[in-house]
Structure formats: structure tokens, C-alpha cells
C-alpha positions in Angstrom: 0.0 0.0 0.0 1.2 3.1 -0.9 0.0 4.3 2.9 3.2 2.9 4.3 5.5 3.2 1.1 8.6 5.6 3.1 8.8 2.9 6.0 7.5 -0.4 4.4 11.0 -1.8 4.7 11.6 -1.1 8.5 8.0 -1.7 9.8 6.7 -4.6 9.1 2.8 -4.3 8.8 2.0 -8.2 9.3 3.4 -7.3 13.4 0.8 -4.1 14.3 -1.9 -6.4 14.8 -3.6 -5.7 18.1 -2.7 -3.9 20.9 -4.4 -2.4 24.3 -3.7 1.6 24.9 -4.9 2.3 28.8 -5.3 6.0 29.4 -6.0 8.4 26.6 -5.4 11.3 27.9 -1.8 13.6 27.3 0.2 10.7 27.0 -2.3 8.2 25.0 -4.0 10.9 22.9 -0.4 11.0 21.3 0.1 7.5 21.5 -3.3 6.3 20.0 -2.8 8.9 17.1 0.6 7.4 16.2 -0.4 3.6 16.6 -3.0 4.0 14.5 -1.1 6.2 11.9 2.2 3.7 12.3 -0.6 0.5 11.0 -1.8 -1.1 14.2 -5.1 -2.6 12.9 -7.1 -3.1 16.3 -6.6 -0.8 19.1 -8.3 -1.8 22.3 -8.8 1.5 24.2 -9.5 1.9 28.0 -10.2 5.3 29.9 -13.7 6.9 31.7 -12.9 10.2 31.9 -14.4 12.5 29.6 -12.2 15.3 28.0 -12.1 19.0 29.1 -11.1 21.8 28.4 -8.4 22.2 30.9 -7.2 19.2 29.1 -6.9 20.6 25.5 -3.5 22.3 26.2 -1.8 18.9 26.8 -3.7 16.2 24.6 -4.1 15.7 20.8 -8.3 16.6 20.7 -9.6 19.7 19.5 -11.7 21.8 21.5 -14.8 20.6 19.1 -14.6 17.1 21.1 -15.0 18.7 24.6 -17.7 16.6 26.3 -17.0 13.1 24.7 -15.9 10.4 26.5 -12.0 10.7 25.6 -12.3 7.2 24.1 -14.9 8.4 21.8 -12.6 11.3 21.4 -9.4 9.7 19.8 -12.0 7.3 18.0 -13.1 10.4 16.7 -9.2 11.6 16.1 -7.9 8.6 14.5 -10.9 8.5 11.7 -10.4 11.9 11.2 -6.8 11.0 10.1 -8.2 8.6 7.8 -6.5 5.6 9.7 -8.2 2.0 9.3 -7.6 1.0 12.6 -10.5 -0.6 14.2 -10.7 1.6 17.9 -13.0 -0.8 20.3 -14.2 1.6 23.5 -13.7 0.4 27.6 -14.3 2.1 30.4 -12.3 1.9 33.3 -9.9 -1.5 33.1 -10.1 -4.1 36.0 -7.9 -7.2 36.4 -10.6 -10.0 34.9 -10.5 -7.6 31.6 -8.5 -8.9 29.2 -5.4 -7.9 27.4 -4.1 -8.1 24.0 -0.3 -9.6 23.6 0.8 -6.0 23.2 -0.4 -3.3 25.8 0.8 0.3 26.5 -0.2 2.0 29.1 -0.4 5.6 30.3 -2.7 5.9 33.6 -2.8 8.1 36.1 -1.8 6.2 39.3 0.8 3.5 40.2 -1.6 1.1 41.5 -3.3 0.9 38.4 0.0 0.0 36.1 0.7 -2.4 38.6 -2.0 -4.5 38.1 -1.8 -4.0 34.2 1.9 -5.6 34.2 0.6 -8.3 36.9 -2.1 -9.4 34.6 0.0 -8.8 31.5 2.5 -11.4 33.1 -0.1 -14.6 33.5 -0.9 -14.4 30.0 1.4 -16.9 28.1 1.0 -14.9 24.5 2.2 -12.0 25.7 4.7 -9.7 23.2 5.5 -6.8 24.6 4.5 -3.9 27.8 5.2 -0.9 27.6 4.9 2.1 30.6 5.3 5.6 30.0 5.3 8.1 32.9 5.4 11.8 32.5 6.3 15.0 34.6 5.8 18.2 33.2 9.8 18.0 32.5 10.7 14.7 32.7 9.8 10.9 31.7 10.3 7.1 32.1 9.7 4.3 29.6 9.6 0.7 30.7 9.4 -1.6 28.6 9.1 -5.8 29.0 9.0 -8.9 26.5 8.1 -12.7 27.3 11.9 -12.9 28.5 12.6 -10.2 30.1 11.1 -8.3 32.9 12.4 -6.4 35.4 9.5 -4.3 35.6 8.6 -4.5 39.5 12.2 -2.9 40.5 11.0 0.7 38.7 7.7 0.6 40.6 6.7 2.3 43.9 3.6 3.2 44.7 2.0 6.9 44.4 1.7 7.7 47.8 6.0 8.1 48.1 5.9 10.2 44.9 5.8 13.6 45.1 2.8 14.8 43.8 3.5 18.2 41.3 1.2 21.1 41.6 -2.1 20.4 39.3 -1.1 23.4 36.8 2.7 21.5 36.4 2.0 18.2 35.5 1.5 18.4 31.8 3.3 19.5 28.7 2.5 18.1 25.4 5.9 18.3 23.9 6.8 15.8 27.0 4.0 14.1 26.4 4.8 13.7 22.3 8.1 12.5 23.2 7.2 9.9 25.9 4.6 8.6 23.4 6.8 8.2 20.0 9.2 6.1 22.9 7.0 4.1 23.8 5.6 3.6 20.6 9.3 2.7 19.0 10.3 0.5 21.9 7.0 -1.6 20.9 8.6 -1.6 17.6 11.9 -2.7 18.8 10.2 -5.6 20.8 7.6 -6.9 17.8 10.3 -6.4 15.2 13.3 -8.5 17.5 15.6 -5.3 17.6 17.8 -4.3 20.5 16.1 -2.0 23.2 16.5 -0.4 26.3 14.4 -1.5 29.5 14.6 1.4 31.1 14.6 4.8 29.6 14.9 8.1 31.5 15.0 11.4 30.3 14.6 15.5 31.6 13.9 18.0 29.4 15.0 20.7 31.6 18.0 20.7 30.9 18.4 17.7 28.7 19.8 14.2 30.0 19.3 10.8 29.1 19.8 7.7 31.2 19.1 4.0 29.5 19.9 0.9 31.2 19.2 -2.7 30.5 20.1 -3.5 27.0 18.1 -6.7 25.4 20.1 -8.0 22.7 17.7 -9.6 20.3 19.2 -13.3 21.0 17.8 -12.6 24.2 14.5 -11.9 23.0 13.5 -16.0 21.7 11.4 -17.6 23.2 12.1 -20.8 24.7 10.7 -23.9 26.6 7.5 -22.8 28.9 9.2 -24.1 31.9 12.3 -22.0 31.2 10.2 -18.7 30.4 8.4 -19.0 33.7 11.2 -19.2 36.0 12.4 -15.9 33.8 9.4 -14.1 34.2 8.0 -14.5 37.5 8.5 -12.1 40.2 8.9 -12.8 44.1 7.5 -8.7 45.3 9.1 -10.0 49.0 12.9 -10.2 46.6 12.2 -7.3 44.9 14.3 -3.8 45.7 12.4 -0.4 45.6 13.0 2.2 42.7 15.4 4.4 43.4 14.3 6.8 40.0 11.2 7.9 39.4 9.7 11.1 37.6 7.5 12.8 40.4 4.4 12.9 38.2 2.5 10.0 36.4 
């Protein structure tokens, strides 16, 4: 198709299949946009908050969607942009929901995420997680495949993270960039190219921190057994994050 003609020999369309976004608000209204304009064929989108206007300065949705649900909002979005990709609407996510192979997630509490990955982790199809968390300034990016997860060691829950004034939590030039990470490291993952599992970054001034290369050798998967014991996670042997951004 002549739709994907400048990146049809680095992206391969037969691996954007499904995948779950959770949160569409600053974060997944970027994120959505781009999945769906990337190829992703079936996005599985979960958020029940309606959009605002105080909302409009740090999301993707024009001011003519104030009102919708912001589900219906980046369904909305997404056919404007004259993608194909199928949007199917959920409210708020519980654990007996189910996930596709492929989630992303951008909520606005730890707790939340937590449970995402924990359910994520039972499922033996899963691809690829991917977390983003945004500051006004700053962001993380964690990212897990069948192999490898480390994901409970950048975790700790929202009540020990500083909590940034409501009218500095938001910019949607952070909130572009976290999203086009999280979308590539997705990419990296389904396409069995190197990535980093955890990716920090500030804006104010610029730095970078990436740790936890995966060397796509590393990324095959093996026997069941062997991927279990790989996989599973002991929270009583786990250490607590020592980075975090201070706003989800």
C-alpha cells in the first residue's frame, strides 16, 4: 500500500496487529494517534474520563470534542486522520479484563499500572508492555518482553511520589516525546531489535539515562518451563526504585 511506502522496509505491517492503549489522555491521545497512523489494525482503548477543556493544552483533541468520553474522542481523532484502525471503546480496566499480547499504558496512578503488568505477566501470548510516565519535565519508559522483565524494580507506589502542583504536570511536547518512545520500543520488541528497558529522560536541561540493554538473542522464546522461571516475580525479593519522575 502506498499508505506505508517511506517505511514499508523497516516496519513490518503483518506485526501491528492488536494492541491495548490504557489511558488516553496527554500521553495516549499521542500515543493512540501514532499507533494508529504507524498501521496497528485493532486498538483496544481503555479510559472513563471525559475530556475538558483544561485538558486541550496537553492532549491531541480539538476543542470541538470537549464533552465526549475521551475514548470516543481519539475514536473520533484517529478517523479523522483517515486511519483504518478498528478503535473498540472500555471504560475503566479491571484485572478480569482482558489484554491483548501487546499493551501500553499511560494511567494516572501507580496502582493501576501495577495491576496492568501483573495481569499482563499470566498471559502466556504476551509480546511486549510498555509504561510511560510523564512529569511536566521529565519521563520514564519501561518496557518488558516474554523474556525479560524487570518491571517490578521501577515501581513504587504513588503515595511516596511527590505529587507536582495540578497546573505543572503536563506538557505536550513531553507528552509527544514519551509517546513516539513508547511507541518505537514496541517496535523494537515486535520487530526483535535491540532495546533499552529502562529509559529516562529530563527535558530541563536535557539528559538521558538508558539501562538494560536486550540483545535480540535474548528476546526468543524458549521452553515454557524455562520462560516462567524468567518471568516470575517474588515482590518479597524485589528492591524499591530508586528513579522515578514525580508525576505519572
Amino acid at each position: 500500500m502506498n499508505r506505508f511506502l517511506r517505511n514499508k522496509d523497516i516496519i513490518s505491517q503483518k506485526n501491528l496487529n492488536e494492541v491495548t492503549i490504557i489511558g488516553a489522555g496527554g500521553v495516549g491521545s499521542c500515543l493512540i494517534l501514532s499507533a494508529a497512523i504507524m498501521g496497528f489494525k485493532k486498538i483496544h482503548l481503555w479510559d472513563f474520563d471525559e475530556l475538558e477543556e483544561h485538558n486541550l493544552s496537553t492532549t491531541m483533541y480539538p476543542e470541538s470534542f470537549l464533552g465526549l468520553s475521551k475514548t470516543k474522542a481519539a475514536k473520533e481523532l484517529v478517523k479523522y486522520f483517515g486511519c483504518p484502525t478498528e478503535i473498540i471503546e472500555h471504560q475503566q480496566w479491571g484485572p478480569l479484563d482482558p489484554l491483548s499480547p501487546c499493551v501500553m499504558m499511560a494511567p494516572d496512578n501507580m496502582e493501576i499500572r501495577k495491576i496492568v503488568w501483573r495481569t499482563w505477566t499470566r498471559q502466556r501470548n504476551r509480546k511486549v508492555l510498555v509504561d510511560g510516565r510523564m512529569g511536566a519535565l521529565s519521563m520514564e519508559v519501561i518496557t518488558c518482553d516474554y523474556l525479560n522483565d524487570n518491571y517490578i524494580n521501577t515501581w513504587k507506589p504513588s503515595s511516596e511520589i511527590e505529587d507536582e502542583p495540578c497546573t505543572a504536570k503536563h506538557t505536550i511536547f513531553t507528552a509527544n516525546i514519551v509517546s513516539g518512545i513508547m511507541l518505537s520500543q514496541a517496535f523494537n520488541v515486535l520487530h526483535k531489535r535491540s532495546y533499552h528497558s529502562y529509559i529516562w529522560k529530563s527535558l530541563a536541561p536535557y539528559m538521558s539515562k538508558e539501562e538494560g540493554l536486550v540483545l535480540p538473542i535474548n528476546m526468543e522464546k524458549t521452553s515454557d518451563k524455562e520462560t516462567e522461571t524468567q518471568t516470575s516475580v517474588s515482590e518479597s525479593e524485589s528492591t524499591p526504585v530508586v528513579w522515578s519522575t514525580k508525576s505519572r
